[in-house]
DRENZA-109258 format. One record per residue (C-alpha): z, y, x; residue number from 0; residue in one letter. Coordinates in nm, 3 decimals. Example, Ala and Ser with C-alpha at 12.3 -4.5 7.8 and 13.67 -1.06 7.14 Angstrom:
2
{atom {0.780 -0.450 1.230} 0 'A'}
{atom {0.714 -0.106 1.367} 1 'S'}
This chain:
145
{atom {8.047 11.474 9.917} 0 'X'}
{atom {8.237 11.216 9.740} 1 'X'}
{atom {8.177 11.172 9.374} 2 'X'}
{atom {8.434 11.365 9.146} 3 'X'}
{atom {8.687 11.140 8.861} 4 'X'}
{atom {8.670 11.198 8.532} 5 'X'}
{atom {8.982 11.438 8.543} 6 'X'}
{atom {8.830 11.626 8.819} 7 'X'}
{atom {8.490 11.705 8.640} 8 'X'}
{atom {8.742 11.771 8.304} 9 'X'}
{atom {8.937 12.040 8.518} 10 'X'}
{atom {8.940 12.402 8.423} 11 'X'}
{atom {9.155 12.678 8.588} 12 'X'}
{atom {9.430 12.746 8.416} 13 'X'}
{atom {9.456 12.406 8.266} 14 'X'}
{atom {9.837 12.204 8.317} 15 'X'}
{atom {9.845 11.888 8.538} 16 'X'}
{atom {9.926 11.616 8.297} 17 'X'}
{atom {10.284 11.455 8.395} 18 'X'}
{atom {10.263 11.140 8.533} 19 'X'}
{atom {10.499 10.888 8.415} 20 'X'}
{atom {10.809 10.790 8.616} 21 'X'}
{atom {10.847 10.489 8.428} 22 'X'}
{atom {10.524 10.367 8.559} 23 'X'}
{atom {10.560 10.438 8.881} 24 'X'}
{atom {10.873 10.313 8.925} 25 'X'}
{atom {10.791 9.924 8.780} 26 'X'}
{atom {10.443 9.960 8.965} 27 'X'}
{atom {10.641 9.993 9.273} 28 'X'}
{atom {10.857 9.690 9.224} 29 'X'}
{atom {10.566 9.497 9.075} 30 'X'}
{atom {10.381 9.553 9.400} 31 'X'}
{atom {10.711 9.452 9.613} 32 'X'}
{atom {10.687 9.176 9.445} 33 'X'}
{atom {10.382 9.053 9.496} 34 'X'}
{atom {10.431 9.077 9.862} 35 'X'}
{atom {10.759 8.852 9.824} 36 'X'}
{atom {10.551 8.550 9.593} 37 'X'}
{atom {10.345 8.566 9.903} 38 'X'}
{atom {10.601 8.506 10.170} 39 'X'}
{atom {10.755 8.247 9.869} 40 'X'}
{atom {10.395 8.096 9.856} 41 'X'}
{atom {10.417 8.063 10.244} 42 'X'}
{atom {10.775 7.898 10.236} 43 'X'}
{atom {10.719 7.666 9.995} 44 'X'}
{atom {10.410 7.540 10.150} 45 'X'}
{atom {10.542 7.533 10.500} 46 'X'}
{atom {10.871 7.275 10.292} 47 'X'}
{atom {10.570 7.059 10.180} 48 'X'}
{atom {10.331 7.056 10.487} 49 'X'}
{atom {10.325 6.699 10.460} 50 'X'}
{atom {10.257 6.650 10.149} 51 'X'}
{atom {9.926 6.488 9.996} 52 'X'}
{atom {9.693 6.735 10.007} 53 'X'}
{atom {9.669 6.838 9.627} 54 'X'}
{atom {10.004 6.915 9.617} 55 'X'}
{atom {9.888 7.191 9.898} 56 'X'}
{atom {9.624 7.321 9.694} 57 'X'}
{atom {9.828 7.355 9.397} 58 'X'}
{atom {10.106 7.569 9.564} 59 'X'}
{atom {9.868 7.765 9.705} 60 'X'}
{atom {9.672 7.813 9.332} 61 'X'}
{atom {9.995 7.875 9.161} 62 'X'}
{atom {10.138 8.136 9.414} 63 'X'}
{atom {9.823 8.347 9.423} 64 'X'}
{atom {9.804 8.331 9.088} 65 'X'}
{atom {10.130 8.485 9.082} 66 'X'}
{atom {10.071 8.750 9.347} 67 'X'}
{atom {9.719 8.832 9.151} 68 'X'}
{atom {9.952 8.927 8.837} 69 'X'}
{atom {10.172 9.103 8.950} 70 'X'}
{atom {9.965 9.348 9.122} 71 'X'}
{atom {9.727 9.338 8.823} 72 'X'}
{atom {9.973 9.427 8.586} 73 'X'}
{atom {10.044 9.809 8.713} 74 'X'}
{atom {9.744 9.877 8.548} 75 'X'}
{atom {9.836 9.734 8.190} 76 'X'}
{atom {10.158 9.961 8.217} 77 'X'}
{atom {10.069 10.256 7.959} 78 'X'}
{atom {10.065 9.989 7.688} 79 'X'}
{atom {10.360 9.856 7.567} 80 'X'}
{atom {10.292 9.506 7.628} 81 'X'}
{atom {10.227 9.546 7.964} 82 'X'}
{atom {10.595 9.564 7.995} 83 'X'}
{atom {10.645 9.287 7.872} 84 'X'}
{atom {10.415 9.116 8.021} 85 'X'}
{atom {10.583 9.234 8.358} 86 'X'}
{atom {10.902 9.095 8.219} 87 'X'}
{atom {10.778 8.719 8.198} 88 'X'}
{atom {10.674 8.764 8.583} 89 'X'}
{atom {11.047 8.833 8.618} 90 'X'}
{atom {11.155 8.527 8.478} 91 'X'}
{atom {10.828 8.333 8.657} 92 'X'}
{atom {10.984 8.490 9.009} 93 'X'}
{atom {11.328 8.372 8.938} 94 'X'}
{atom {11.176 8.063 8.796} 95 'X'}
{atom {11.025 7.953 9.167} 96 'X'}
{atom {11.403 7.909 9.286} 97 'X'}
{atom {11.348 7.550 9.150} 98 'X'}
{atom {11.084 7.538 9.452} 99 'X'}
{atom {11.249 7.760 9.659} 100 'X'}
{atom {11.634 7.781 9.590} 101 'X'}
{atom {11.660 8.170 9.774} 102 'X'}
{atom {11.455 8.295 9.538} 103 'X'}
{atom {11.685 8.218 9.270} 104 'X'}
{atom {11.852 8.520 9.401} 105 'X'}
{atom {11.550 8.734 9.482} 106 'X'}
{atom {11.440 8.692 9.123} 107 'X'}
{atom {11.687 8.780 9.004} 108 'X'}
{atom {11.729 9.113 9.226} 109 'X'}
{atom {11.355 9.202 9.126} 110 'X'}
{atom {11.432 9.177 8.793} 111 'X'}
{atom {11.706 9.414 8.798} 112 'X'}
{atom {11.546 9.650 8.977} 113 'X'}
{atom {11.257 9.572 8.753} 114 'X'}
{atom {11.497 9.684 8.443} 115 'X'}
{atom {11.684 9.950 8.627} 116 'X'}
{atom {11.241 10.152 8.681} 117 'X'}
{atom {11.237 10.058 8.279} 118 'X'}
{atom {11.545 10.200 8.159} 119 'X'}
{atom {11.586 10.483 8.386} 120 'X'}
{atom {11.206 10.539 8.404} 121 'X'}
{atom {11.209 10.582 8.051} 122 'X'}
{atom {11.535 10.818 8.052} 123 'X'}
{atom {11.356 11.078 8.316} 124 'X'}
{atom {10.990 11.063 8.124} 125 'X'}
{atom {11.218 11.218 7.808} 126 'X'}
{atom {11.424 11.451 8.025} 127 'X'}
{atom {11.065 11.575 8.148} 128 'X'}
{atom {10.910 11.600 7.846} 129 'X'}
{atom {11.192 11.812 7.669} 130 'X'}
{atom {11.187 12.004 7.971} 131 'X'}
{atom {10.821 12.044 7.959} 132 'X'}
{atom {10.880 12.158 7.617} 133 'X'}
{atom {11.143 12.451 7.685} 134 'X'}
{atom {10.929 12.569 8.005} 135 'X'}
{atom {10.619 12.609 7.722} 136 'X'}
{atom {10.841 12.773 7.489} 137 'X'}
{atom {11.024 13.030 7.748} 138 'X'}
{atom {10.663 13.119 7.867} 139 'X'}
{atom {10.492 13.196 7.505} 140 'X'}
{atom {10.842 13.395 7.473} 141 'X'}
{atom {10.821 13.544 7.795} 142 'X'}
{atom {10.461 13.631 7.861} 143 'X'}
{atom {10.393 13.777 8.256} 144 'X'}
């Protein structure tokens, strides 16, 4: 049998399933989108410099897994506040490789918008939750079955 989590050792009947956040899952999502697209970027822009010395080579290929390495390790940095903005700097470090790759200019710049759109409306449905978390509570201590 496979080894229980924390949470699943923690569990009692009875108990309520903690809400996960929409905000996070929502800039996880693009965060991990984008890390496939810094890959495909990382491809293109070394397939424009094939014949280039090979340093140059290395270094595109350093730099772009770099970038694909942060943004799928910063999901995980998400519940703290700086993890936020730590995903918006990889925004402007996507839109940023346009000067390498002029299409991505415009990809960047997509990804960040969506990026802000699972912020701001991530953050408006984690309060609607919560307040309706709330009022469920208080109807069932009013309303006991």
């Amino acid at each position: 049998m496979a080894r229980m989590t924390r949470a699943q050792r923690e569990w009692r009947p009875g108990q309520p399933k903690k809400q996960r956040s929409i905000k996070v899952m929502f800039t996880s999502m693009v965060l991990s989108l984008e890390a496939l697209v810094a890959f495909f970027a990382t491809l293109a822009i070394f397939g424009h410099h094939f014949n280039d010395p090979t340093w140059v080579k290395v270094l595109i290929w350093a730099l772009g897994l770099t970038l694909v390495v942060a943004l799928l390790a910063t999901p995980a940095f998400l519940r703290k506040n700086w993890g936020y903005h730590l995903g918006y700097a990889l925004q402007a470090v996507l839109i940023l490789t346009g000067f390498a790759l002029p299409s991505m200019f415009f990809v960047g710049a997509a990804f960040a918008v969506a990026y802000w759109y699972g912020v701001t409306s991530g953050a408006r449905l984690d309060a609607e939750n919560a307040l309706r978390a709330k009022e469920q509570e208080e109807w069932e201590k009013a309303n006991p079955a």
